[in-house]
MARTOR-397709 format. One record per atom (N, C-alpha, C): z, y, x; residue in one letter. Coordinates in steps of 0.2 Angstrom, whole numbers, padded with zeros to 4 digits, always signed. Atoms other than C-alpha are relative to their C-alpha. Layout:
// MARTOR-397709
ZYXA;...
END
This chain:
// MARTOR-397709
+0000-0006+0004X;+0000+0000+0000X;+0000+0006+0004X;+0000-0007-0003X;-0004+0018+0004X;+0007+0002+0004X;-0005-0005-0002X;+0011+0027+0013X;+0002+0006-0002X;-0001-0009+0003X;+0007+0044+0008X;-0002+0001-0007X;+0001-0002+0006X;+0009+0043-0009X;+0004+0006-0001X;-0003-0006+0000X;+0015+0059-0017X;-0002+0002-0008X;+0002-0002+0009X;+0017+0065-0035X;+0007+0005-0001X;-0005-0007+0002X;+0027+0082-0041X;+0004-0003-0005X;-0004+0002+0006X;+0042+0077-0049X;+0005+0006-0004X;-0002-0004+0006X;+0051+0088-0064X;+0007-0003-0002X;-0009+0004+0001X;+0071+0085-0062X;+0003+0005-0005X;-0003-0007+0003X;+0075+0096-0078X;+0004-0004-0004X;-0003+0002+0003X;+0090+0092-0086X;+0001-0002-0009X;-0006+0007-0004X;+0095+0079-0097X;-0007-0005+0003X;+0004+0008-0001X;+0078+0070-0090X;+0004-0002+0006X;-0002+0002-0005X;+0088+0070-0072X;+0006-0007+0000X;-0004+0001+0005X;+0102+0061-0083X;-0004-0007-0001X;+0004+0005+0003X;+0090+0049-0091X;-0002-0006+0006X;+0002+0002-0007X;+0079+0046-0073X;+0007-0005+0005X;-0005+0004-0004X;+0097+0039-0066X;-0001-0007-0001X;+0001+0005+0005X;+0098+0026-0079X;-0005-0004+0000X;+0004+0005-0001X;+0081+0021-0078X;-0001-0004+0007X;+0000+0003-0005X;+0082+0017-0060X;+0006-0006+0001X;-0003+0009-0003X;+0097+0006-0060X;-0001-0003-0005X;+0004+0004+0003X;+0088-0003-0072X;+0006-0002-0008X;-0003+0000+0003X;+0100-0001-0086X;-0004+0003-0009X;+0002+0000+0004X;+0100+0000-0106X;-0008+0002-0004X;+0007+0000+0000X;+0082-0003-0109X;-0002-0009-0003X;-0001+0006+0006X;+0077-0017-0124X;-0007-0003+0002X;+0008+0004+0002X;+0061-0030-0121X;-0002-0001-0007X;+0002-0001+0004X;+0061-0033-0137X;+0005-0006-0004X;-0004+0006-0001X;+0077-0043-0141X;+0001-0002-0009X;+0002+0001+0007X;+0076-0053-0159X;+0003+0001-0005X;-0005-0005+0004X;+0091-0045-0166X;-0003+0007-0003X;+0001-0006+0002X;+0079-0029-0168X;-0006-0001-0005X;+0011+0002+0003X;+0062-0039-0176X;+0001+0004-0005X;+0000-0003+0006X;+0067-0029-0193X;-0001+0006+0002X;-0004-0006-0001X;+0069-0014-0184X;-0006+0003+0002X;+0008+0003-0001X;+0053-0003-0183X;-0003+0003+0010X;+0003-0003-0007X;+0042+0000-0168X;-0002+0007+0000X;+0003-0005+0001X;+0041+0014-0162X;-0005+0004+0006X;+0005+0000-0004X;+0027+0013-0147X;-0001-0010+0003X;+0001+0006-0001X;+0020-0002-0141X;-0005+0001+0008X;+0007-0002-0009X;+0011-0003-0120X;+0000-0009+0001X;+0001+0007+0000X;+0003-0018-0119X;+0002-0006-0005X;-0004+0005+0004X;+0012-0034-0124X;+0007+0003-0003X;-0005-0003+0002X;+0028-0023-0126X;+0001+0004-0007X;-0003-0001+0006X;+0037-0018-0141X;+0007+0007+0004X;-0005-0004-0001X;+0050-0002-0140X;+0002+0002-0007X;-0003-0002+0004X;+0060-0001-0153X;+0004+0006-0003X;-0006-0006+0000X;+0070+0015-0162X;+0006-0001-0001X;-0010+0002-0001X;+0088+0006-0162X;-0001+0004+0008X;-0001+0001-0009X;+0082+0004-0143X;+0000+0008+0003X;-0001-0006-0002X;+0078+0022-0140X;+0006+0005-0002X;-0004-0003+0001X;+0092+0028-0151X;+0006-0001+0004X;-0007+0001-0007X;+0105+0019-0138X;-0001-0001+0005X;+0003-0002-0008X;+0096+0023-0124X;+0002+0005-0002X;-0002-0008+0000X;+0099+0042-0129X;+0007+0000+0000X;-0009-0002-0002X;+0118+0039-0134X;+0002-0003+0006X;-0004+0003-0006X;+0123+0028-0119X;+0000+0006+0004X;+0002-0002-0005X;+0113+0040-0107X;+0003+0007+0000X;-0002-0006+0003X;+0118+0057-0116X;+0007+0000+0000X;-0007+0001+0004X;+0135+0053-0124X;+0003+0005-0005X;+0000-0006+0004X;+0144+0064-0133X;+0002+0007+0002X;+0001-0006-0003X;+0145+0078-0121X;-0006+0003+0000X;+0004-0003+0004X;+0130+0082-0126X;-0004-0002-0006X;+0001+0004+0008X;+0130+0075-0145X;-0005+0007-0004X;+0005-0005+0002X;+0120+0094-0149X;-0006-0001+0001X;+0007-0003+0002X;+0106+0092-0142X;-0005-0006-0001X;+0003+0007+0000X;+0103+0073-0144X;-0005-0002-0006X;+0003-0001+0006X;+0095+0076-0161X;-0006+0002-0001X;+0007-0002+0000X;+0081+0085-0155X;-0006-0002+0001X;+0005+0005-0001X;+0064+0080-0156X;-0004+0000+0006X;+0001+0002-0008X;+0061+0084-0137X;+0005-0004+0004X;-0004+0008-0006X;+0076+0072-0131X;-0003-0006-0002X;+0001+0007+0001X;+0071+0058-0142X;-0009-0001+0003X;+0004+0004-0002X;+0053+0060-0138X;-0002+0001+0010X;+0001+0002-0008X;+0056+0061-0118X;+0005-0005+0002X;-0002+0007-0002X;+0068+0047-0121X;-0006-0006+0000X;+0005+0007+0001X;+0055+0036-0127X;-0006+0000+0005X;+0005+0002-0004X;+0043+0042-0114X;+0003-0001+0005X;-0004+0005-0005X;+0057+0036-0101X;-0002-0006+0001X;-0002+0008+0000X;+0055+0019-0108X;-0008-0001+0000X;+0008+0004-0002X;+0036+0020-0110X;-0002-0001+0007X;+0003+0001-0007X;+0034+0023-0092X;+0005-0005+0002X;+0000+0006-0004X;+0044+0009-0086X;-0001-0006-0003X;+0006+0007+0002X;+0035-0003-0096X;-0006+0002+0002X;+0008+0000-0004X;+0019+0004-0088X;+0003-0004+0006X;-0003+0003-0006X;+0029-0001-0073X;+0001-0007+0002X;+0000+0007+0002X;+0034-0017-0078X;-0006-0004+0001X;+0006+0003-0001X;+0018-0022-0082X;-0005+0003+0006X;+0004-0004-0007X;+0010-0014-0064X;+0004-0007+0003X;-0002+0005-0003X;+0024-0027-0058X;-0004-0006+0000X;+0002+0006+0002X;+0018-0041-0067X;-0007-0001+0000X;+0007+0002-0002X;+0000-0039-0064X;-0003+0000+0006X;+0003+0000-0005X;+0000-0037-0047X;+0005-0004+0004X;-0001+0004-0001X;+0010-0052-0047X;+0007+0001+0006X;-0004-0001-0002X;+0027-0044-0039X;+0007-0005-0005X;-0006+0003+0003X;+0039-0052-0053X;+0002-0005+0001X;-0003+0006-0004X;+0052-0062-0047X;+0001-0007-0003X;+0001+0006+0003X;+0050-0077-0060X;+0008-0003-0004X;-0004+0002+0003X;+0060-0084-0072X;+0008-0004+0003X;-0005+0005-0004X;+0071-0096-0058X;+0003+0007+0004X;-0004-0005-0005X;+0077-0079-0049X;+0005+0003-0006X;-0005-0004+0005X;+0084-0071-0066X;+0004-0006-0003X;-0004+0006+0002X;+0092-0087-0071X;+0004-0001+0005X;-0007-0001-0005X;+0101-0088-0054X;+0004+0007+0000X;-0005-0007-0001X;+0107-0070-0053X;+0004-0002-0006X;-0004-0001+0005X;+0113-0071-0071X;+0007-0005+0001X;-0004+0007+0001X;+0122-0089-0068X;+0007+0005+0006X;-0002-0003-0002X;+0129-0079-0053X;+0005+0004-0003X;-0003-0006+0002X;+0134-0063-0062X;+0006-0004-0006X;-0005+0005+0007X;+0142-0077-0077X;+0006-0001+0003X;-0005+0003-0003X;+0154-0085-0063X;+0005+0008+0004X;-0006-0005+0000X;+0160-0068-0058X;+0004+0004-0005X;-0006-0002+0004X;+0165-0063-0074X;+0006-0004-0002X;-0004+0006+0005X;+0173-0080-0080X;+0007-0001+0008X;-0005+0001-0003X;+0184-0076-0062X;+0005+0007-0003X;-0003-0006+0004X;+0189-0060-0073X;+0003-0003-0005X;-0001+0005+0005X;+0193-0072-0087X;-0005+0005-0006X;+0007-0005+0002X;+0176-0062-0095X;-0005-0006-0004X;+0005+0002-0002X;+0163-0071-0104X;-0005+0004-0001X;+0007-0001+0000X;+0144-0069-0103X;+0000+0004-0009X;+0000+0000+0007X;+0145-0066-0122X;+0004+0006-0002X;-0004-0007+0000X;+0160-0053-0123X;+0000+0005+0005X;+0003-0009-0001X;+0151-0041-0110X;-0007+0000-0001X;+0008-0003+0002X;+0135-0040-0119X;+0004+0002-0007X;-0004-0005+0006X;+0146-0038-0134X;+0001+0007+0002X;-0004-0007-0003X;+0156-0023-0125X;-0005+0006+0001X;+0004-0005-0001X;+0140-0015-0118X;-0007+0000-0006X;+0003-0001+0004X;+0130-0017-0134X;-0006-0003+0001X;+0004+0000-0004X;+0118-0026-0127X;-0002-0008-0005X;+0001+0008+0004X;+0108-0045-0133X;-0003-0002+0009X;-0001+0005-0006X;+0107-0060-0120X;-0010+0001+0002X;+0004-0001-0001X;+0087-0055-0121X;-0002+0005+0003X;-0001-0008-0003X;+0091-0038-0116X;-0001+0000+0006X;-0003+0001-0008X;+0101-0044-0101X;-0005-0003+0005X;+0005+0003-0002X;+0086-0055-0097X;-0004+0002+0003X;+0007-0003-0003X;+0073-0044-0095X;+0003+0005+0006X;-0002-0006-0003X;+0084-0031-0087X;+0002-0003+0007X;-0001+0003-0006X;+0090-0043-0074X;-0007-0001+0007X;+0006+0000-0006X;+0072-0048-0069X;-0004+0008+0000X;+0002-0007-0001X;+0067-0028-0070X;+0004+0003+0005X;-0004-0001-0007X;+0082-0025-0056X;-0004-0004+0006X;+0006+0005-0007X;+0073-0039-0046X;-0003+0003+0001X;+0004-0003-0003X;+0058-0035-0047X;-0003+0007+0003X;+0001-0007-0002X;+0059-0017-0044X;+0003+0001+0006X;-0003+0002-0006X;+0071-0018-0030X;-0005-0005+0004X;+0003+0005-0006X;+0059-0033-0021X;-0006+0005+0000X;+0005-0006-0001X;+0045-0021-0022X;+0000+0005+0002X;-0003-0008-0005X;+0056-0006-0015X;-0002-0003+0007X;-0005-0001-0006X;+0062-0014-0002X;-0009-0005+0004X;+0007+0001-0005X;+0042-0022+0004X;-0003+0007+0001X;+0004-0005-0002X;+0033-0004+0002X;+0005+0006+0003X;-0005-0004-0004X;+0048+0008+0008X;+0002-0002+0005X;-0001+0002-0007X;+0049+0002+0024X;+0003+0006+0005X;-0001-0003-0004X;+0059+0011+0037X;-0007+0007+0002X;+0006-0005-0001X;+0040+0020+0044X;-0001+0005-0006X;+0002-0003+0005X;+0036+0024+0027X;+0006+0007-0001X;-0003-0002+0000X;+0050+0033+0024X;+0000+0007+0007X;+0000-0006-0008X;+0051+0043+0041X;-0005+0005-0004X;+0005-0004+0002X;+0034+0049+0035X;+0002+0005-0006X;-0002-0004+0006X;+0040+0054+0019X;+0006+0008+0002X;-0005-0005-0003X;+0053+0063+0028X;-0004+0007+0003X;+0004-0007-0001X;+0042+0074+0038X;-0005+0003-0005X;+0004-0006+0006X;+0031+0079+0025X;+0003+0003-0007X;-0007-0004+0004X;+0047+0084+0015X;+0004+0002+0002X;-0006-0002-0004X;+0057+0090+0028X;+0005+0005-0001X;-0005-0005+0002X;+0062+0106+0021X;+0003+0000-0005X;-0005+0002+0005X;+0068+0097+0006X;+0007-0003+0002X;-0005+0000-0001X;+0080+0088+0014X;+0004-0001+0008X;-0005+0000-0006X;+0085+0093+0032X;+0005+0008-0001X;-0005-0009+0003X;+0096+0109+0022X;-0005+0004+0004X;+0002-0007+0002X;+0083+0122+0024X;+0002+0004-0002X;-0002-0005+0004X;+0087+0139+0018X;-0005+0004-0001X;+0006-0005+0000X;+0075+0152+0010X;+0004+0004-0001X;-0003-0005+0003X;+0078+0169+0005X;-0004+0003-0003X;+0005-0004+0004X;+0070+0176-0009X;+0001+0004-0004X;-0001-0005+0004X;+0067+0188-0023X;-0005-0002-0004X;+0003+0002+0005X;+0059+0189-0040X;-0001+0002-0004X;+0000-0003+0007X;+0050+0196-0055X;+0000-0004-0004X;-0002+0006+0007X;+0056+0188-0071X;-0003+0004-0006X;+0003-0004+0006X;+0049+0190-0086X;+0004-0008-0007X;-0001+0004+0005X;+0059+0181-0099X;-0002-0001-0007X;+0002+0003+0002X;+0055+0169-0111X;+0002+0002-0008X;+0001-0002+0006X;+0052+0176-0130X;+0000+0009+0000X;+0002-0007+0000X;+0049+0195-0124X;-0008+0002-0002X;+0009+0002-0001X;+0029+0188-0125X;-0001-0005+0000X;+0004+0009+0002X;+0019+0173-0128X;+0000-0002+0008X;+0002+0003-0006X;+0016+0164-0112X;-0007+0000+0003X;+0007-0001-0002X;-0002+0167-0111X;+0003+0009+0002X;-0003-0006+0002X;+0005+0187-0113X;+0003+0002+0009X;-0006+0000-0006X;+0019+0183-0097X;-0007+0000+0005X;+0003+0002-0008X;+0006+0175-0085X;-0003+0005+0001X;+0004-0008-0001X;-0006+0192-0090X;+0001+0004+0005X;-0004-0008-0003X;+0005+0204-0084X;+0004-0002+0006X;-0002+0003-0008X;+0013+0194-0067X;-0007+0000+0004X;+0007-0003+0001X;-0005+0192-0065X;-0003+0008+0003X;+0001-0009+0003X;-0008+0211-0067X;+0004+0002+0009X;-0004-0001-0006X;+0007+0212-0053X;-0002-0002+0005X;+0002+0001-0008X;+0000+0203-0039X;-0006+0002+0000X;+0006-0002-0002X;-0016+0210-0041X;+0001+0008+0002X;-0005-0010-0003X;-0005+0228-0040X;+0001+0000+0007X;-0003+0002-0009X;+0001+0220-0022X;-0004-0002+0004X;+0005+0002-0004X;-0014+0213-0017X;-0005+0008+0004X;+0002-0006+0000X;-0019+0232-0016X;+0004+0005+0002X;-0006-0005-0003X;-0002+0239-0011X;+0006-0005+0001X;-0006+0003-0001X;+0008+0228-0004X;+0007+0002+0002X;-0009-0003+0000X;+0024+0239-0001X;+0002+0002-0004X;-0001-0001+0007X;+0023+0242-0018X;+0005-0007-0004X;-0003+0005+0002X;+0035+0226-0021X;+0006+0002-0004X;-0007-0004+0005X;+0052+0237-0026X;+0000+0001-0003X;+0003-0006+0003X;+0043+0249-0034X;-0003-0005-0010X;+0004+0005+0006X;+0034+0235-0047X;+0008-0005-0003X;-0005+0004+0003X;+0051+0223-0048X;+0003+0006-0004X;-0003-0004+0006X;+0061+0238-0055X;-0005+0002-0005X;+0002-0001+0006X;+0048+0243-0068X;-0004-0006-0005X;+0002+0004+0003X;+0042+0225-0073X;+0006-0006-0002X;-0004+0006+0000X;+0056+0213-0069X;+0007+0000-0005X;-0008+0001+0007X;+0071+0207-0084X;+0004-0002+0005X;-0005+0006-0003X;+0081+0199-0069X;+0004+0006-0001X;-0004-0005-0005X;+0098+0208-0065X;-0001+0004+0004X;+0000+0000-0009X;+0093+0209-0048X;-0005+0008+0004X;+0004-0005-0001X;+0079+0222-0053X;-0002+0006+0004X;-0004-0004-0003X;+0086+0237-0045X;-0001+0001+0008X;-0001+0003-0007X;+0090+0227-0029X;-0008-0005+0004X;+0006+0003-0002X;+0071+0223-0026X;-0002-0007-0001X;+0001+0008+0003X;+0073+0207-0035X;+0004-0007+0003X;-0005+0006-0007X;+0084+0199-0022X;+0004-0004-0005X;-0005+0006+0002X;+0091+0181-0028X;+0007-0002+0004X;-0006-0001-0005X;+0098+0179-0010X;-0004-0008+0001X;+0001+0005-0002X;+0099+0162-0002X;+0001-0006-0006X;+0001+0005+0003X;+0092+0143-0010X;-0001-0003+0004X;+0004+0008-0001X;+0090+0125-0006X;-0003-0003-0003X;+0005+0005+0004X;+0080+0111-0011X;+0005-0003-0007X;-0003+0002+0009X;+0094+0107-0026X;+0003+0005+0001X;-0005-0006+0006X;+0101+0124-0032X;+0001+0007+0005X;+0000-0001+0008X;+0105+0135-0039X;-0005+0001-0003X;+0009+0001+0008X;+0086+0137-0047X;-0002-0005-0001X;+0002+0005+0005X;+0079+0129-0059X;-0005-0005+0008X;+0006+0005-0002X;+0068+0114-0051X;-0008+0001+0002X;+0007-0003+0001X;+0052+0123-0055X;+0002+0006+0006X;-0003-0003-0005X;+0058+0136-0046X;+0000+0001+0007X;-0003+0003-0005X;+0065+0129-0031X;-0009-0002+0004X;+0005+0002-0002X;+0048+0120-0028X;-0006+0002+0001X;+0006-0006-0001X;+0036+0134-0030X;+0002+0002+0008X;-0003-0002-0002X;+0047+0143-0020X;-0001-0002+0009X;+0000+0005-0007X;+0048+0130-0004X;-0008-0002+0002X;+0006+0000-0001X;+0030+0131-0003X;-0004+0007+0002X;+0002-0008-0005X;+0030+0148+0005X;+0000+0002+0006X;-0001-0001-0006X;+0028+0154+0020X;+0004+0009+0000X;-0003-0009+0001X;+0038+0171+0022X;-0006+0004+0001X;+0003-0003+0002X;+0032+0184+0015X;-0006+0002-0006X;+0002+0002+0005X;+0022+0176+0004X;+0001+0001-0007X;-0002+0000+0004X;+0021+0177-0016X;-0002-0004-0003X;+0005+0006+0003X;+0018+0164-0028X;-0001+0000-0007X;+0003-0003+0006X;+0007+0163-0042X;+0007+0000-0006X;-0006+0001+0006X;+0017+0164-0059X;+0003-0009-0004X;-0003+0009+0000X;+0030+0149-0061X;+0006-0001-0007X;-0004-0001+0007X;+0038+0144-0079X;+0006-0005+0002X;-0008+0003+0000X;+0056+0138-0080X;+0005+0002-0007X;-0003-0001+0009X;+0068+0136-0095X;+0002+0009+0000X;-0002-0009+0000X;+0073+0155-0090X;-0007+0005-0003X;+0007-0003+0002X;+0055+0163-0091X;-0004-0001+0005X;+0005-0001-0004X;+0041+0167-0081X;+0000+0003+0007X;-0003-0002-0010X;+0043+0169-0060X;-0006+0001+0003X;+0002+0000-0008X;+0036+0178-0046X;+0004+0001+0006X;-0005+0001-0007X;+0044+0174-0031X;-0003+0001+0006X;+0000+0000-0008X;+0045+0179-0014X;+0002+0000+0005X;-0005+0002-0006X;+0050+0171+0002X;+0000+0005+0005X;-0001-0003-0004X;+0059+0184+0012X;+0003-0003+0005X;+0000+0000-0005X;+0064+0175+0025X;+0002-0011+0002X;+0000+0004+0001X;+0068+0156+0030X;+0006-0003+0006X;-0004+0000-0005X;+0082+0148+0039X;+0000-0009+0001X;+0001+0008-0002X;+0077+0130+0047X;+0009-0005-0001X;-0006+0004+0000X;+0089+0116+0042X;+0001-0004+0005X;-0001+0004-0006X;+0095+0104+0056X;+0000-0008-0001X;+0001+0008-0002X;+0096+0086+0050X;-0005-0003-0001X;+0003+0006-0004X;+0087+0071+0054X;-0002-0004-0004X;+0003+0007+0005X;+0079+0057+0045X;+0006-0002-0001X;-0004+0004+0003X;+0095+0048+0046X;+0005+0002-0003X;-0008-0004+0004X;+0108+0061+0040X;-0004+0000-0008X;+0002+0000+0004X;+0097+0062+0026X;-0004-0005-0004X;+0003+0005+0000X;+0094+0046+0024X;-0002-0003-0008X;-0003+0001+0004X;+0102+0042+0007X;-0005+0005-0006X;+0004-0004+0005X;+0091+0057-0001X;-0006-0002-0001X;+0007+0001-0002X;+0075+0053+0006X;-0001-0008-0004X;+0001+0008+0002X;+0076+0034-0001X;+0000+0003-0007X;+0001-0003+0007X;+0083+0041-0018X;-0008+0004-0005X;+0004-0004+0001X;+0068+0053-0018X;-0006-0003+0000X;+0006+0004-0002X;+0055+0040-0012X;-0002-0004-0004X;+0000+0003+0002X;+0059+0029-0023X;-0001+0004-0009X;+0004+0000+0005X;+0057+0039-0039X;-0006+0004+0001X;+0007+0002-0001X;+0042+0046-0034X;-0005-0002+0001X;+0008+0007-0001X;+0031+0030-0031X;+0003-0002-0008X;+0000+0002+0007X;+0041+0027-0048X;-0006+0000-0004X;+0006-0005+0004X;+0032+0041-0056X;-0009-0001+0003X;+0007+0000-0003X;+0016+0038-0046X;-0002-0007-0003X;+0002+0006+0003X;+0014+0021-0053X;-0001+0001-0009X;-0002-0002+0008X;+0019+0025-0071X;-0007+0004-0002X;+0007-0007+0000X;+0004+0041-0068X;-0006-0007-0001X;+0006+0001-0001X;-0009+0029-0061X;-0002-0006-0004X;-0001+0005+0001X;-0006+0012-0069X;-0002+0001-0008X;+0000-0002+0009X;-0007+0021-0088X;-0005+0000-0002X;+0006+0000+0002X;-0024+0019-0088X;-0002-0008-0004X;+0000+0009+0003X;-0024+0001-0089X;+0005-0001-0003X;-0002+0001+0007X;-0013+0000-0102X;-0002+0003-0008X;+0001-0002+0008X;-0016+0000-0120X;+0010+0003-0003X;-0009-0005+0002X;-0001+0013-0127X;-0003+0003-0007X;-0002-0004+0007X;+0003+0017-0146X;+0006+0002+0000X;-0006-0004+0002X;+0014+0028-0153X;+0001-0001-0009X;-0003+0001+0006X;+0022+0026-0171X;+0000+0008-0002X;+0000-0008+0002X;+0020+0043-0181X;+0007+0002-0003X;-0006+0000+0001X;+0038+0039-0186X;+0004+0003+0006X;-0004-0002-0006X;+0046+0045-0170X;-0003+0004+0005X;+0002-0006-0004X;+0043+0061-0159X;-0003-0003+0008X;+0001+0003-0006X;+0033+0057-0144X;-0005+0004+0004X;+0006-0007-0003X;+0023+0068-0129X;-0007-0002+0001X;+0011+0000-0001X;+0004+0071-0128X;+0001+0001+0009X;+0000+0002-0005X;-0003+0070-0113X;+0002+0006+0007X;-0002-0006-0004X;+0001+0087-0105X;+0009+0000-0001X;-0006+0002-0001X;+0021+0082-0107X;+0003+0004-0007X;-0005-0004+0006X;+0024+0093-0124X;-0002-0006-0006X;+0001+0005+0005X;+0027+0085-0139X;-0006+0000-0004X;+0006-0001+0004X;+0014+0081-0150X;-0001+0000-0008X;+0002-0004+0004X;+0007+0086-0164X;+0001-0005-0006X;
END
């Protein structure tokens, strides 16, 4: 497999929440026969997703700390496109003949049985507890397999290295320093926003020392005033994701086109940069987490073609530009 895979990922809260869950290979239903009455609500390939099953994927993964916004019809239907992309997954596994076979998820299980029954546990009273059926557990066990034995052949030490250097400013703590005009969201349409940011770099493109001058008459941030100054970021925080990532793609001095984030409309500019110091290995633990969803997301992206995918008009789910659909 290629090395230099690469796909832009979008850690916006609660997907970063959801994303956890799907990696450790947790609350996610094959199609277990306690739900046959229950209706579909997308189907990829041979696979069945049921609405119990996204409804306790959402609460397990949510809970009630966020019981407000669980209701809405952009969580349930980027719950349910959680669970479409790792059935495209799945079946990438299973067609390109990585799945570890039914004698590998029958030992692990056998295994995991004899450690609860040393808890005085059975098999039966922790699939009660966590809500779960012995179908569930079944597929979820050969889905940890198979995705872990497929990590650990394409992430290779090399790979990895690589990935590092062509992310380095993500995570050897880089530091940027920036500034920004904002244009928040419902002052104008979003066609309206990108116009007039738009409008402003082509005012700079013409006058460049015209930056203070344009943030105080154009910019809603705070910061206005103060020439737009955010101050120092890294690769996680304090800005939004979108943000951050625009952002880290500048060289100082630099401006970058107009960037949307649940605040509003951004142009940002990298005032200055302050190289971070560690190492492949310091940052060992990020870069593995990072690489691994990545090549997720990059399978789920290219693999989707070769599946056949419906969706139920019973249950809210995204078109193919990530907004809900119609």
């Amino acid at each position: 497999m290629n090395s230099k895979f690469c796909c832009p990922v979008r850690s916006v809260f609660p997907i970063a929440i959801l994303w956890v869950v799907i990696l450790a290979g947790l609350t996610y239903s094959q199609v277990p026969n306690q739900e046959s009455a229950n209706e579909v609500v997308a189907t990829i390939g041979d696979h069945k997703i049921y609405q119990k099953t996204v409804e306790r994927f959402i609460d397990q993964n949510l809970g009630e700390r966020n019981r407000s916004i669980i209701g809405t019809n952009l969580i349930k239907a980027q719950a349910l496109e959680h669970l479409v992309r790792r059935a495209i997954v799945h079946d990438f596994l299973v067609k390109k003949d990585y799945w570890v076979g039914e004698n590998a998820v029958r030992l692990d299980i056998e295994s995991f049985e004899s450690q609860l029954k040393r808890a005085d546990v059975s098999l039966e009273d922790h699939l009660r507890e966590k809500k779960t059926t012995i179908e569930q557990f079944e597929f979820e066990t050969g889905w940890k397999l198979s995705w872990d034995s497929y990590l650990n052949r394409v992430l290779t030490e090399r790979v990895l290295a690589n990935y590092f250097e062509r992310n380095r400013t993500k995570f050897d703590g880089t530091q940027i320093k920036v500034a920004q005009v904002l244009v928040k969201h419902g002052s104008d349409t979003d066609e309206a926003c990108v116009k007039k940011l738009e409008g402003i770099l082509e005012q700079l493109a013409a006058q460049p020392l015209d930056w203070s001058k344009l943030v105080a008459q154009h910019s809603e941030a705070a910061s206005k005033d103060l020439a737009g100054l955010v101050g120092w970021i890294s690769s996680d925080g304090p800005m939004p994701p979108d943000f951050t990532e625009a952002a880290f793609k500048l060289d100082v001095g630099r401006i970058s086109p107009p960037v949307k984030t649940a605040i509003g409309w951004h142009l940002i500019k990298c005032l200055e940069i302050k190289p971070g110091k560690k190492g492949p290995q310091d940052a060992h633990a990020e870069v593995l987490a990072s690489a691994k969803q990545e090549l997720f997301f990059k399978i789920a992206r290219d693999h989707r073609k070769n599946v056949a995918i419906q969706f139920s008009s019973s249950w809210p789910h995204l078109d193919e530009s990530g907004k809900l659909a119609e």
